[in-house]
N, C-alpha and C positions, 0 to 999 in steps of 0.2 A: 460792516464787513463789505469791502468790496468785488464785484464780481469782474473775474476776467474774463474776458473776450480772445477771440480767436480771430483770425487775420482777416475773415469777410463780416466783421463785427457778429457774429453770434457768440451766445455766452457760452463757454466749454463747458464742456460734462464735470462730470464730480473727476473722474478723472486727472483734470486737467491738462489735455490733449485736445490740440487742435484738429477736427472733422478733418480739416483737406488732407491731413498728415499722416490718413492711416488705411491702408489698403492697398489697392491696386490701381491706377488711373492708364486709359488708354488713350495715347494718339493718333488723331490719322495723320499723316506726314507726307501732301499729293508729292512734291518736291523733293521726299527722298528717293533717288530715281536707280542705284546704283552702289555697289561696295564700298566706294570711297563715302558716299553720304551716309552710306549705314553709320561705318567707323567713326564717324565727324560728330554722330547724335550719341552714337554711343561712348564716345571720348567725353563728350559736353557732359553727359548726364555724372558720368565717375565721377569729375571734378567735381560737382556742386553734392551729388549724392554716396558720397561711399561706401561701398559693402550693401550699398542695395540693389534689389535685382532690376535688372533692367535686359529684356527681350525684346527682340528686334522680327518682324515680319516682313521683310522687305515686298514680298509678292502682293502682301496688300496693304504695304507702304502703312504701315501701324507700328508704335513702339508701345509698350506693357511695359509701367512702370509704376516700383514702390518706392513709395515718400511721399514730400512733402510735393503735391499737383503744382502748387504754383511756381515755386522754384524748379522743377521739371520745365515746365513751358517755358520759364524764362528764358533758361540755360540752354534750349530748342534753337528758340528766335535768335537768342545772340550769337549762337555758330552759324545761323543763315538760315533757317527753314521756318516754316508754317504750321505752326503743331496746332490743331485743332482737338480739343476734351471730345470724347465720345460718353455717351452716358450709357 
């Protein structure tokens, strides 16, 4: 029987769900400086994530977001900003 893996190669739980894909992951975002870049992170995110929550902290430039962490950051960088993982 073979065992599958999960996108940073660890072996999934019995489950099988990938660890990155389940909770809550935080950003800090120095470069989202303003409304229009809220909407810009917050647009990115819908597209790749939909119907999941996504909350924006502009004051201390943070986005809180469910799903999949790496797909989040991606979707970050590609509309233009700096998403740094907080633990």
């Amino acid at each position: 029987m073979q065992k599958e893996t999960g996108s940073d190669g660890s072996t999934l739980p019995a489950n099988g769900k990938d660890k990155t894909m389940i909770g809550q992951t935080i950003f800090k975002i120095e470069d989202m400086t303003c409304g229009h870049c809220e909407k810009t992170v917050v647009k990115a995110l819908a597209e790749v994530l939909p119907g999941k929550a996504v909350t924006i902290d502009l004051a201390a430039r943070k986005a809180f977001v469910e799903g999949d962490a790496a797909l989040a950051e991606e979707a970050i960088r590609e509309a233009g900003y700096t998403p740094v993982r907080e633990m």
